[in-house]
C-alpha positions in Angstrom: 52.3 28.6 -31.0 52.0 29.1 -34.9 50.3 33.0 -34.3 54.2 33.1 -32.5 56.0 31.8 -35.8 53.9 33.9 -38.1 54.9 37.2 -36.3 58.5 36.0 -36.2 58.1 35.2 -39.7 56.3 38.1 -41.1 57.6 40.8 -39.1 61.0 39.8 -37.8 61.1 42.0 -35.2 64.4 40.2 -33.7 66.1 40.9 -37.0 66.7 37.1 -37.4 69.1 36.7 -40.2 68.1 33.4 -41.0 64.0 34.8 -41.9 65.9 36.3 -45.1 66.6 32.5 -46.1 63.9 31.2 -44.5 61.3 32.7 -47.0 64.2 32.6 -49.9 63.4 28.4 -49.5 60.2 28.3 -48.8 56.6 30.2 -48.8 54.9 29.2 -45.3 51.3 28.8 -45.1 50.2 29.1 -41.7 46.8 27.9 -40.3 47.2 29.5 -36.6 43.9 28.2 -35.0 42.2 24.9 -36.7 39.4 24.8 -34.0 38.1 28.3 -33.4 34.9 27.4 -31.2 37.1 24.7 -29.1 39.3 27.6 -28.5 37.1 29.8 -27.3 35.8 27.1 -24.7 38.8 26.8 -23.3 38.2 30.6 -21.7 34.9 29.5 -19.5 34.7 28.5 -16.0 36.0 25.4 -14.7 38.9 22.5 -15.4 36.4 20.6 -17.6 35.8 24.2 -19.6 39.8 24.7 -19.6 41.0 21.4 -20.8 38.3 21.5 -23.6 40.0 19.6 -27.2 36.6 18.8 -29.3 35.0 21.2 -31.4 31.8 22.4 -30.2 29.2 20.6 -32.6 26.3 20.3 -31.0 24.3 17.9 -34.0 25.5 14.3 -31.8 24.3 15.1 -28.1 22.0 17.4 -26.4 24.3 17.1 -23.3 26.9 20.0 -23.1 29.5 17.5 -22.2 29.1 15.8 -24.7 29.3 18.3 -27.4 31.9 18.3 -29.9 34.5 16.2 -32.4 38.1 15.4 -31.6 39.3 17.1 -34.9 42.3 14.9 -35.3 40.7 11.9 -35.3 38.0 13.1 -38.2 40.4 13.5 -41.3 39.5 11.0 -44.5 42.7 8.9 -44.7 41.9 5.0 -43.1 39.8 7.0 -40.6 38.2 4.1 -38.0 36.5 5.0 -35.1 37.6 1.8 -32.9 39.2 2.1 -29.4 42.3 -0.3 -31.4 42.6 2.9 -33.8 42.7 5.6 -30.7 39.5 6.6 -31.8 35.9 6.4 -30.8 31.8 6.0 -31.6 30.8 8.1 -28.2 30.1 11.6 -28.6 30.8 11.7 -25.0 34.2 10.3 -25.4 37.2 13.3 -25.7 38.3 11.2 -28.7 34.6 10.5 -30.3 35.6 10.7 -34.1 32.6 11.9 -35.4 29.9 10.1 -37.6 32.0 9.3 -40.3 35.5 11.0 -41.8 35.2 14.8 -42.8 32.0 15.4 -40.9 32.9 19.0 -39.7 33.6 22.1 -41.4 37.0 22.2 -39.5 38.6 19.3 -40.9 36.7 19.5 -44.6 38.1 23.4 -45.1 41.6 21.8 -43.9 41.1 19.1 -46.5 40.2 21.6 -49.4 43.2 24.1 -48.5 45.8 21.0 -48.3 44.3 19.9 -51.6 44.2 22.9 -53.5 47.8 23.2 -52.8 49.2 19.3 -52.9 51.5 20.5 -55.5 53.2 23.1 -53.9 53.7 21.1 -50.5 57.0 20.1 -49.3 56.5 19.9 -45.8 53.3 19.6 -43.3 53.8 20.2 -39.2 50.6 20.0 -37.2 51.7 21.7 -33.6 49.8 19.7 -30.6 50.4 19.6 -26.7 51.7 18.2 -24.6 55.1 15.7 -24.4 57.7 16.6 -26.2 57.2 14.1 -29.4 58.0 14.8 -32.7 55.9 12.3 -34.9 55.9 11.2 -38.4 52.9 8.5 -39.9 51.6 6.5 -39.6 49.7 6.9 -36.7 46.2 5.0 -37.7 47.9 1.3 -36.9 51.6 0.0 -35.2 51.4 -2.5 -37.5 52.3 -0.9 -40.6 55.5 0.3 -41.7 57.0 3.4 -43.5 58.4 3.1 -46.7 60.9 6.0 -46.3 61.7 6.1 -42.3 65.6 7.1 -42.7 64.2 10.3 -44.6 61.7 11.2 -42.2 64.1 10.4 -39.4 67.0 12.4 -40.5 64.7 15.9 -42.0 63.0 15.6 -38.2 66.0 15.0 -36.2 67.5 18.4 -37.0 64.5 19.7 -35.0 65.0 17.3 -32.2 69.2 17.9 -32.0 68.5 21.1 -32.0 66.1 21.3 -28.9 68.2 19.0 -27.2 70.8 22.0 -27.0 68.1 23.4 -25.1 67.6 20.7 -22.9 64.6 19.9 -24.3 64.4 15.8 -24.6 62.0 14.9 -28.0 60.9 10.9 -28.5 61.1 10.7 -32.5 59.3 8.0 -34.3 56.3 6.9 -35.9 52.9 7.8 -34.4 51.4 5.1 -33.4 54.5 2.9 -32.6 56.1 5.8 -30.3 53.0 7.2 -29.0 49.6 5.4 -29.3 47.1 4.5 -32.4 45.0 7.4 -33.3 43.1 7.1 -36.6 42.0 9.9 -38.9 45.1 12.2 -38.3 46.4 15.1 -40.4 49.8 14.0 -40.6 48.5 10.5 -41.9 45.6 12.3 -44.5 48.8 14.9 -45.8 51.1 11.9 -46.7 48.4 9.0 -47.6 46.3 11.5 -49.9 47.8 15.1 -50.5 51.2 12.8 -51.3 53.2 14.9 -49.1 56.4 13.2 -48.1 57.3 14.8 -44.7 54.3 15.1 -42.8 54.9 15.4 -39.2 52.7 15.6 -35.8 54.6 17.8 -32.8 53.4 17.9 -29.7 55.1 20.7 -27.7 56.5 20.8 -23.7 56.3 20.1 -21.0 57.5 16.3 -21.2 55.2 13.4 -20.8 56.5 12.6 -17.4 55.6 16.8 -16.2 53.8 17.5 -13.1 52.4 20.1 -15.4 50.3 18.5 -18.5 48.4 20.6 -20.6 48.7 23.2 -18.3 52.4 24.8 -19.0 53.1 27.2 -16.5 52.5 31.0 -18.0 55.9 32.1 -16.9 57.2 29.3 -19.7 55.2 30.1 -22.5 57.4 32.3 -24.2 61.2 30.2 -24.1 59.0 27.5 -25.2 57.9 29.4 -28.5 61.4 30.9 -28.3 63.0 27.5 -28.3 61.1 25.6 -30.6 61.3 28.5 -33.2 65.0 27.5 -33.0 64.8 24.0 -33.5 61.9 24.8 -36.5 64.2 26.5 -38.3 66.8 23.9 -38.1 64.2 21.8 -39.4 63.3 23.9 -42.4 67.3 24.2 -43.4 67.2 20.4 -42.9 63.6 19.8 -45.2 65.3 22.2 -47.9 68.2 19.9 -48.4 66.0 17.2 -48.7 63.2 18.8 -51.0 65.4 21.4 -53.2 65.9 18.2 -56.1 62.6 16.7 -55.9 59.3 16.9 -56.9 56.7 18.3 -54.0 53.8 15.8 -54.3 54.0 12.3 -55.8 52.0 9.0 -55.6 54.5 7.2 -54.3 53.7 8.1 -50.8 50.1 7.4 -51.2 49.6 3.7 -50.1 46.0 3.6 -51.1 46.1 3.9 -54.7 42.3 5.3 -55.2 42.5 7.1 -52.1 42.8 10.4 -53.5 40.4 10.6 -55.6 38.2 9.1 -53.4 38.7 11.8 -50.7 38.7 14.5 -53.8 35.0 13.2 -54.7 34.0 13.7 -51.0 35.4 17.4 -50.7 33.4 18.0 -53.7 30.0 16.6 -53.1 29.3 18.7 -49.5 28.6 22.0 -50.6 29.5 24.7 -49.0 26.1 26.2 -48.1 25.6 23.1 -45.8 29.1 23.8 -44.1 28.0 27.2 -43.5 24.6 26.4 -42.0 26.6 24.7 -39.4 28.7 27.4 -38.3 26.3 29.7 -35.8 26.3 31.0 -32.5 30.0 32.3 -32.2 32.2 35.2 -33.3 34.9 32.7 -34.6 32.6 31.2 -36.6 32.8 34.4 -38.8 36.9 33.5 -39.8 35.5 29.9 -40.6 32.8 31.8 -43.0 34.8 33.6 -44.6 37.2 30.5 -45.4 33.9 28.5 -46.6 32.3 31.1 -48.9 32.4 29.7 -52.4 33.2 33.3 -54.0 36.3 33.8 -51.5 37.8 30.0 -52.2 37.2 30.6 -56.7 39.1 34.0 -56.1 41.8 32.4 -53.9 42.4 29.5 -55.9 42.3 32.2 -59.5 44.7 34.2 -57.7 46.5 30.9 -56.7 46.8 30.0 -60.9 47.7 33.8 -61.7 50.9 34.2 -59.5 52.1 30.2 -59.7 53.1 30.7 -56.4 54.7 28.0 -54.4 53.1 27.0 -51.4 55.7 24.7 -49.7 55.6 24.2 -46.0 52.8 24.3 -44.0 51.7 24.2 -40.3 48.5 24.3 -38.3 47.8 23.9 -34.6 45.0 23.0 -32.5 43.5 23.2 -29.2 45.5 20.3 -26.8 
């Protein structure tokens, strides 16, 4: 979905009028694959191989089944690896959380990029499949409330008016009260710790009630990229309106007040020779290198002071 938005973005083949504006509002950061090795499974033999959504860590069980963190369940914001939090302590589970938060190089190189940018950060979409839910936090608990819902409400229902046009039906709500609990999210670690405001989880057609699932039918792949390029930029005009006065990162939307630097300290003390001693076995794991060598991250982030740049939407999808 996001390699989609990146060409339509970068080269504009269409001649989309509304690209000009687009990148007048906002510089977009895309992430177009957060689980490389996942991916990659997803291509063997097999249902079980197909529907693949872990990574493909091999450190918690010697049984190929059993390989593997659910990503989204492993970021450092109120992570809890609980069956009541969505998540879970059995590396043969398709939602095990992993060990402890930040335990793979996926989710710790997402939490350095996000971090090294909190300033610049007006908006955060993390694309998922499948039902048709656009998503705001908090998902790690139904119990807690959101400060700021009629903001989050309004900037994502221009996404969800829109796609209704199309005949596209999206549920809009908080996480875990319109979907289910699922702890240790990157919507929830963007707005409790980066201090982004409009963090959002989508997860893309077919519907929840499809004959279909995960597995949309080829022949619909592309009016679904199509059609939810339209309602993304109806979003972004929306998000503009919203953002254009206002500061991009502030502690207001962090309800932990020491959570920040608490997640800052962990980023910093796992070096990244031990992320890169994990990453073997697998051409992808070549674009994760080259995102965790220490020379290329100094040079990115100098470059990042030098040109002041503004870094102000961002979006990253992964594997179901």
């Amino acid at each position: 979905m996001t390699e989609c938005l990146y060409l339509k973005l970068a080269l504009n083949t269409e001649k989309d009028r509304a690209v000009h504006k687009l990148l007048e509002m906002f510089d977009w950061l895309v992430v177009p694959l957060v689980n490389p090795d996942g991916y990659v499974q997803t291509f063997s033999k097999g249902l079980e191989g197909r529907m693949w959504r872990k990574n493909r860590n091999k450190r918690y069980s010697t049984n190929p089944l059993c390989y593997g963190v659910d990503l989204n369940r492993n970021f450092g914001f109120q992570w809890n690896n609980s069956p009541e939090h969505g998540g879970s302590s059995n590396p043969c589970s398709g939602t095990f959380s992993g060990p402890r938060s930040f335990s793979e190089p996926e989710t710790l190189n997402m939490g350095r990029l996000l971090l090294s940018n909190k300033d610049d950060i007006a908006g955060y979409i993390s694309f998922h499949s499948f039902g048709q839910f656009f998503l705001y936090p908090w998902g790690f608990s139904s119990d807690v409330n959101i400060e700021d819902e009629p903001d989050l409400h309004h900037v994502a229902s221009a996404f969800v008016d829109r796609m209704k046009r199309k005949d596209y039906i999206y549920n809009l709500g908080g996480s875990a009260k319109t979907l289910y609990p699922a702890a240790g999210g990157s919507d929830d670690y963007v707005r409790g710790v980066v201090g982004v405001k409009y963090a959002y989880t989508v997860e893309l057609p077919p519907h929840e009630n499809s004959r279909y699932g995960f597995l949309l039918p080829e022949k619909e792949v592309k009016s679904v990229v199509s059609d939810t390029w339209e309602g993304l930029k109806s979003f972004a005009f929306r998000l503009h309106q919203h953002t254009r006065a206002m500061p991009f990162n502030t502690t207001k939307f962090r309800p932990v007040t020491n959570a920040s630097d608490q997640q800052k300290d962990l980023l910093e003390e796992v070096s990244y020779r031990t992320i890169q001693n994990t990453l073997k076995g697998n051409f992808m794991d070549t674009l994760l290198n080259s995102m965790t060598s220490e020379k290329r991250y100094n040079r990115y982030r100098k470059s990042r002071a030098r040109t002041n740049k503004k870094i102000r939407l961002h979006l990253s999808s992964k594997t179901n």
